[in-house]
Structure formats: C-alpha cells, structure tokens
C-alpha positions in Angstrom: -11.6 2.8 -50.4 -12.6 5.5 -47.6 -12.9 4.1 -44.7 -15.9 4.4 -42.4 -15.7 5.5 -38.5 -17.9 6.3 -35.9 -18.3 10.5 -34.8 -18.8 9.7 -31.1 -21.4 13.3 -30.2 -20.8 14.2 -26.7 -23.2 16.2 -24.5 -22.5 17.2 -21.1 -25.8 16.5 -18.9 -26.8 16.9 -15.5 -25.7 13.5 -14.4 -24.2 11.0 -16.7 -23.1 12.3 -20.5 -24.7 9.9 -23.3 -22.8 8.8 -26.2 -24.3 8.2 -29.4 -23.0 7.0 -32.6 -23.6 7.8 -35.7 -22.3 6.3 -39.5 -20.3 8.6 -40.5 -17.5 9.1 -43.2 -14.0 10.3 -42.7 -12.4 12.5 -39.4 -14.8 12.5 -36.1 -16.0 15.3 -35.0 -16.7 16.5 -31.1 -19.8 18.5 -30.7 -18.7 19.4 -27.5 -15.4 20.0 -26.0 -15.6 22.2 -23.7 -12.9 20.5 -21.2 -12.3 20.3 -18.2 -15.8 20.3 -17.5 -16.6 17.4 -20.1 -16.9 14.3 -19.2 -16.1 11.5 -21.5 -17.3 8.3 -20.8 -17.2 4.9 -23.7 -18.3 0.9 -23.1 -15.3 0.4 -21.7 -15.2 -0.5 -17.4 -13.6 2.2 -16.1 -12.7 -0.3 -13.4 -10.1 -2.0 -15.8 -7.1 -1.8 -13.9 -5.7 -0.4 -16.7 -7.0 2.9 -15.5 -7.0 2.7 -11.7 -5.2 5.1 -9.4 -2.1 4.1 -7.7 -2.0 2.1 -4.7 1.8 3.2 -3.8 0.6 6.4 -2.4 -1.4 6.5 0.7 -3.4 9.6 -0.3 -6.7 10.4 1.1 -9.8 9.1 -0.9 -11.1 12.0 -3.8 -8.5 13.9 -3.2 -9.4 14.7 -7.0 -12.1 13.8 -9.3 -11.4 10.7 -11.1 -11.7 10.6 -14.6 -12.2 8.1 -17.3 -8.8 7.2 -19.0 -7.3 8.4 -22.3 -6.6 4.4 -22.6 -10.3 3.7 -22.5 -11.5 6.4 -24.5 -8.6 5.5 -27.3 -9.9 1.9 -27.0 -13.2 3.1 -28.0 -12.1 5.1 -31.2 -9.9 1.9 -32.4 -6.1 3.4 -31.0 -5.7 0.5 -28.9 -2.8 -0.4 -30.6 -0.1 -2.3 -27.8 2.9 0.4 -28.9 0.2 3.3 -27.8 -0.6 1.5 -24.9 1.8 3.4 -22.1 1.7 6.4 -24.1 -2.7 6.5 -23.0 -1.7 5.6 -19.6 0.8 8.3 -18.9 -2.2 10.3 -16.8 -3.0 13.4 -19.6 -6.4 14.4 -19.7 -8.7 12.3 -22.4 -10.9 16.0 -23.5 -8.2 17.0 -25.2 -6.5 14.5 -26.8 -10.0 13.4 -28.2 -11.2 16.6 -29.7 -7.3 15.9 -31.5 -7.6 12.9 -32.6 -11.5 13.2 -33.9 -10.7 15.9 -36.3 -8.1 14.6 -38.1 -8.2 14.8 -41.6 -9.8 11.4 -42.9 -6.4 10.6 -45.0 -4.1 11.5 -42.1 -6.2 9.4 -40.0 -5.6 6.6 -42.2 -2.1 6.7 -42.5 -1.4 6.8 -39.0 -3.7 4.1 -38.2 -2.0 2.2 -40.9 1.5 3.1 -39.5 0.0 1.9 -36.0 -0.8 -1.1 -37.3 2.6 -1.9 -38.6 4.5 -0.7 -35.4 1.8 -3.0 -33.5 3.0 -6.1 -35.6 6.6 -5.4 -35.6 6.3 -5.3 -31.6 4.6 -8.2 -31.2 7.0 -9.8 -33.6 10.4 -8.6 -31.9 8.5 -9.9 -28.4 7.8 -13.2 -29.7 11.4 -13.6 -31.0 13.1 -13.0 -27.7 10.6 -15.3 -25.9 11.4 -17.7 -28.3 15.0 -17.4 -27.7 14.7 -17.1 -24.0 12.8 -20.4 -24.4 15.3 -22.1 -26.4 18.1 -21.1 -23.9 16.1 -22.8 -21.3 14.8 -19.5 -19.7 11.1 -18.5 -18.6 10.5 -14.8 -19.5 9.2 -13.7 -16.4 11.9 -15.2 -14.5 15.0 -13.8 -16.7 14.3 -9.9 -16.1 16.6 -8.3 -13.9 15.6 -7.7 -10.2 13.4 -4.5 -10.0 15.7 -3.3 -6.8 14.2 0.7 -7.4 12.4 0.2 -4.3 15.5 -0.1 -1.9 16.8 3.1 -3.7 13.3 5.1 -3.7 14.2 7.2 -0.6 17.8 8.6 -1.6 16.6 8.6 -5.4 13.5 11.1 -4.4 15.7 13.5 -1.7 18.1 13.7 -5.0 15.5 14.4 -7.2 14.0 17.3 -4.7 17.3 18.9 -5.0 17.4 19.4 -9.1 16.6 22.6 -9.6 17.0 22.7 -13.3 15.1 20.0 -14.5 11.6 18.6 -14.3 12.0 15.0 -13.6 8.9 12.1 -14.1 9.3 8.3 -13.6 6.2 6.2 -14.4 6.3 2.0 -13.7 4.4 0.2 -16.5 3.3 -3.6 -16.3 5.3 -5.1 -19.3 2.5 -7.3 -20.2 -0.4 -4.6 -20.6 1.0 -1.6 -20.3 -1.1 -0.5 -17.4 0.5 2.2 -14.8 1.7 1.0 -11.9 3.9 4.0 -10.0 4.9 7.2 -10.3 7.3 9.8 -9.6 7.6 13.9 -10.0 10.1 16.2 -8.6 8.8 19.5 -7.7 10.5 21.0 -10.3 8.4 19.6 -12.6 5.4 20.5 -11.0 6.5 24.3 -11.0 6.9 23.4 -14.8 2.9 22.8 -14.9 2.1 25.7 -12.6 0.9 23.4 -9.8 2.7 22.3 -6.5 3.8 18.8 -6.1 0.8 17.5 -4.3 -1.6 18.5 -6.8 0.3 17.2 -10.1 0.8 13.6 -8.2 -2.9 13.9 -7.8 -3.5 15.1 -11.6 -1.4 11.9 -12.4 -3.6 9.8 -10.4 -6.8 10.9 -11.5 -5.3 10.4 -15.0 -5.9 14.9 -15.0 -2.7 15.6 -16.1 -3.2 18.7 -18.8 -1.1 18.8 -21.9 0.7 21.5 -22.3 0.9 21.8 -26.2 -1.2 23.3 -28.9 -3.6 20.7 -30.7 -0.8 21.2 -33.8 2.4 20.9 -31.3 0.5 17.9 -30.0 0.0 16.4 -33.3 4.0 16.7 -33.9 5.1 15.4 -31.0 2.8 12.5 -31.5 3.8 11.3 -35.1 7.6 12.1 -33.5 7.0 9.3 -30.6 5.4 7.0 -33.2 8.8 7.5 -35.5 11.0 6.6 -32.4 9.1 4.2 -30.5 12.4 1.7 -31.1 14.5 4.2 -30.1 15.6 4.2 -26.4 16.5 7.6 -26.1 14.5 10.6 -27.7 15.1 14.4 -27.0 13.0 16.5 -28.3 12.1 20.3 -28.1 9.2 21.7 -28.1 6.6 25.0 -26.8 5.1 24.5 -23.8 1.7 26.7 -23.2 -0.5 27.5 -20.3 -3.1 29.6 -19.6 -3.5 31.0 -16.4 -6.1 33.6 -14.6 -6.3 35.1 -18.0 -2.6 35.6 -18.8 -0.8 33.4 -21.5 2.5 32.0 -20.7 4.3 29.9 -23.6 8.1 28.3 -22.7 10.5 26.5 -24.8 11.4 23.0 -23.3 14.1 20.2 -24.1 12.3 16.8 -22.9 14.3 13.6 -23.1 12.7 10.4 -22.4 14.3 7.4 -21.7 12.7 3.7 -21.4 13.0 0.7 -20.0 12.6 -2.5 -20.9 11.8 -6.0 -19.9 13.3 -9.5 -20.8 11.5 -9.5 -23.6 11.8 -5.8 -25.2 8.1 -4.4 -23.5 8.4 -0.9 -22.1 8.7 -1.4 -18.2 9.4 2.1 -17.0 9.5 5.5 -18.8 11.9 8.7 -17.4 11.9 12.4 -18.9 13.9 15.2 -18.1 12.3 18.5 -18.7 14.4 21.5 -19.0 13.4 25.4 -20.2 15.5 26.5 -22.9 16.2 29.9 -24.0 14.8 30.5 -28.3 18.7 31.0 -28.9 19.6 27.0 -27.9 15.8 26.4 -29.6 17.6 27.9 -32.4 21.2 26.1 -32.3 19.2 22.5 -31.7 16.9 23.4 -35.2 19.8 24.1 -37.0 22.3 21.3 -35.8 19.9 18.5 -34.9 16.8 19.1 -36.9 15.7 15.7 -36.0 14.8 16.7 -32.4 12.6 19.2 -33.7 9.2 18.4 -34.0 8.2 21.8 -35.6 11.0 21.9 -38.2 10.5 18.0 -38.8 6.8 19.0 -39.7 7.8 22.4 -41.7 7.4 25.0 -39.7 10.6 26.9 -39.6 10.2 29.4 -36.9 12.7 30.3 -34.7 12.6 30.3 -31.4 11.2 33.8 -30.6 8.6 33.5 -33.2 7.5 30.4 -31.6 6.9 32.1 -28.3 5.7 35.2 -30.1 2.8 33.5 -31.9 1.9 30.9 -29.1 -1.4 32.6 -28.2 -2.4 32.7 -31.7 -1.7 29.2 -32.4 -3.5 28.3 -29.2 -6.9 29.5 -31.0 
C-alpha cells in the first residue's frame, strides 16, 4: 500500500515564509531550496527548549541569526523518532537536510521510516528494561547515574584540546530524557576544518547554522551508516568532506570517530568526534581492510580515494 505524505512548498517572502500542504503521493519535493537564505519555519514553537541556544556561554545577544531547528522541522515531516532525536539537535542547518530528506525515493522513504520505527521500539524497550532492573535493585534512575564531574575538568580539558593540532575535536551534552542540547565544545582545529574561526562555529552551533559538509548522496550514506550503528558505542567512519568557498571548491578526505555516552538507563548523554584529514592512500588501505567504516563502499561506490576527491565538484551538482 503506498503511503501518503505531505510535500511541504516553501516560498521565501518578504517577512514570514508560508507553508502549505498539499496531498501528495510518494517523496516530498522542495520548491525552493535555495539555502542559506531560506527560511524554514513548521507548527512547531521554536521556543521548545529543544531548540534554544546555550546558556553556558555568555555571548552577546544575535551574535548570529537564529534559525528554526533541524529537530522541529524533522518533527514536522514525521522523523521524530527518539533514536534521531540528538542526531537533529547536533546544530546542522535544517535547508539542507530537508531538501535530503523530501526527495527521497517513496520506497526508500519507507524503509527507513520503517527501520526508524523499529530502532525507536527497541530503544524504548532496552530503557524500560534497565529502569525496571534499577527499580527492582532498589535504585531510582535519576539518582544511579554517575556524577557528571566534566565541569571541574572543563578548564584543563579545553587548554588540552587547544593544543591538538591534528584533530578536530566536538563534545555536545544532551539531556538523557529528551534529547535536547545542553553544551557544547570545539577545538579550533575543528573550526579550521569548517573554514571558520572558533568564534563563529560556536556561534553556527548555537544558532543551530552549522553547515554540512557532505554531498546530498555522502549525506544519505552517512545517515543510513548512523542508523545501522546507533547501539554501537564507537563508530569511525571515513568519508569526503566538501566546501565551497569564494568560488573555489575544496573537497578533503576525513576519518570521524564518534563516541557516546550514556546514562543509567542506556539514553545518549553526551556525544565526542574526532575529526582527522586523511590522505586517499589511508582512504584507500581503510576501504580495503575495514570496508565497514566506509560509507561509500558500504553503499557501492568503489572509488578510491583520489577519484573521490577528483569528482567532488561533480557530485556536488
């Protein structure tokens, strides 16, 4: 039975965009996505503190344009799903990832939403089970998580992180029980990695502005690769990094390892990657040794390295 969704038509106005929607059968379609300049806003109050700034950093006020949440905009199109949750609230831009996720093919759509759906279930299962336990052993589940102490450590931890040259380093706080974002971290290294100083990508995060630096395809792998490894507590992965700047197009190979955190009760409390550049001859080595960290070859595209860089501004169009 196909299923039915609703193309969400975007138009960019003077003052506030309107949405309208329309009964449509399968992928959505965008009729305009010309990001950054798009504004995308849903039912959803942007107020939720699922997507407010940070309080942790005393910056000054509009330091950057606020923009409505990938979380609410996802909410809108039915990706709420609670394992997505921190993945929406990371801080990436919502133009792009909704153009994405609109023109997928209605069948694709489907089995992702489906697959969702059955990592939403098996998460609230494995939750439930350790509260029950923790209950049985005579423990309350907010009192039996281990004392966040990150805050006596913050100072040393962020002069050692200033002094890693090689790799691009992000922390990000979640609330266990929604998901919401509640600090952040970036070493300047990883800011050169975006093409931006420090300042500016701690106010990207903020203002949830954070661009992605994959092709809609690249995005599309690395997504059904954090989907097939949400239990896992440890994922590396490499993929091409693009950006396009002052007309010139750059394209990098990266090695990204993420590692989570969890609470009492096995919710996703803090999330850490290490980004690293990698030369198309250890792109190469990793595809042939540990294809599973490889979200091109996972997906069939056997490229090497060089070819991936090589063909980055064509698979950019």
């Amino acid at each position: 039975k196909m299923v039915k969704y609703s193309e969400v038509l975007l138009f960019k106005g003077d003052t506030v965009p309107v949405i309208q929607s329309v009964p449509t059968k399968g992928a959505l379609h965008v009729s305009d996505c010309r990001y950054p300049d798009l504004q995308v806003f849903n039912s959803v109050d942007h107020h939720d503190p699922m997507s407010n700034g940070l309080e942790s950093y005393d910056q000054p006020q509009n330091v950057w344009p606020a923009k409505p949440s990938l979380k609410a905009s996802m909410e809108a199109l039915g990706w709420a799903h609670f394992p997505l949750q921190h993945f929406w609230n990371i801080g990436y831009q919502a133009p792009p990832a909704l153009k994405i996720m609109m023109k997928l093919p209605p069948r694709l759509n489907l089995a992702l939403m489906r697959f969702c759906n059955a990592l939403h279930h098996l998460a609230q299962d494995s939750t439930k089970t350790l509260e029950n336990k923790l209950l049985l052993s005579g423990l309350d589940s907010d009192m039996a998580d281990i004392p966040d102490v990150s805050h006596r450590r913050h100072f040393d931890e962020v002069t050692f992180w200033e002094e890693e040259l090689q790799y691009g380093l992000i922390r990000i706080e979640f609330d266990p029980v929604n998901q919401s974002r509640k600090s952040f971290d970036v070493n300047t290294r990883a800011a050169h990695i975006w093409n931006s100083s420090k300042a500016e990508l701690l106010d990207r995060f903020r203002a949830c502005d954070v661009p992605s630096q994959l092709t809609d395809l690249d995005w599309i792998r690395a997504f059904a690769v954090y989907l097939a490894t949400y239990f896992d507590d440890t994922v590396t992965q490499f993929l091409r990094f693009t950006t396009a700047c002052g007309g010139a197009f750059n394209a990098k190979l990266m090695c990204t390892t993420t590692t989570k955190t969890y609470d009492s009760v096995g919710r996703i409390s803090q999330v850490r990657c290490a980004l690293r550049i990698v030369s198309p001859r250890e792109y190469d080595e990793a595809a042939r040794h540990t294809p599973h960290t490889c979200p091109h070859v996972l997906l069939g595209d056997r490229r090497t390295g060089q070819q991936l860089l090589d063909d980055a501004a064509a698979d950019a169009l």
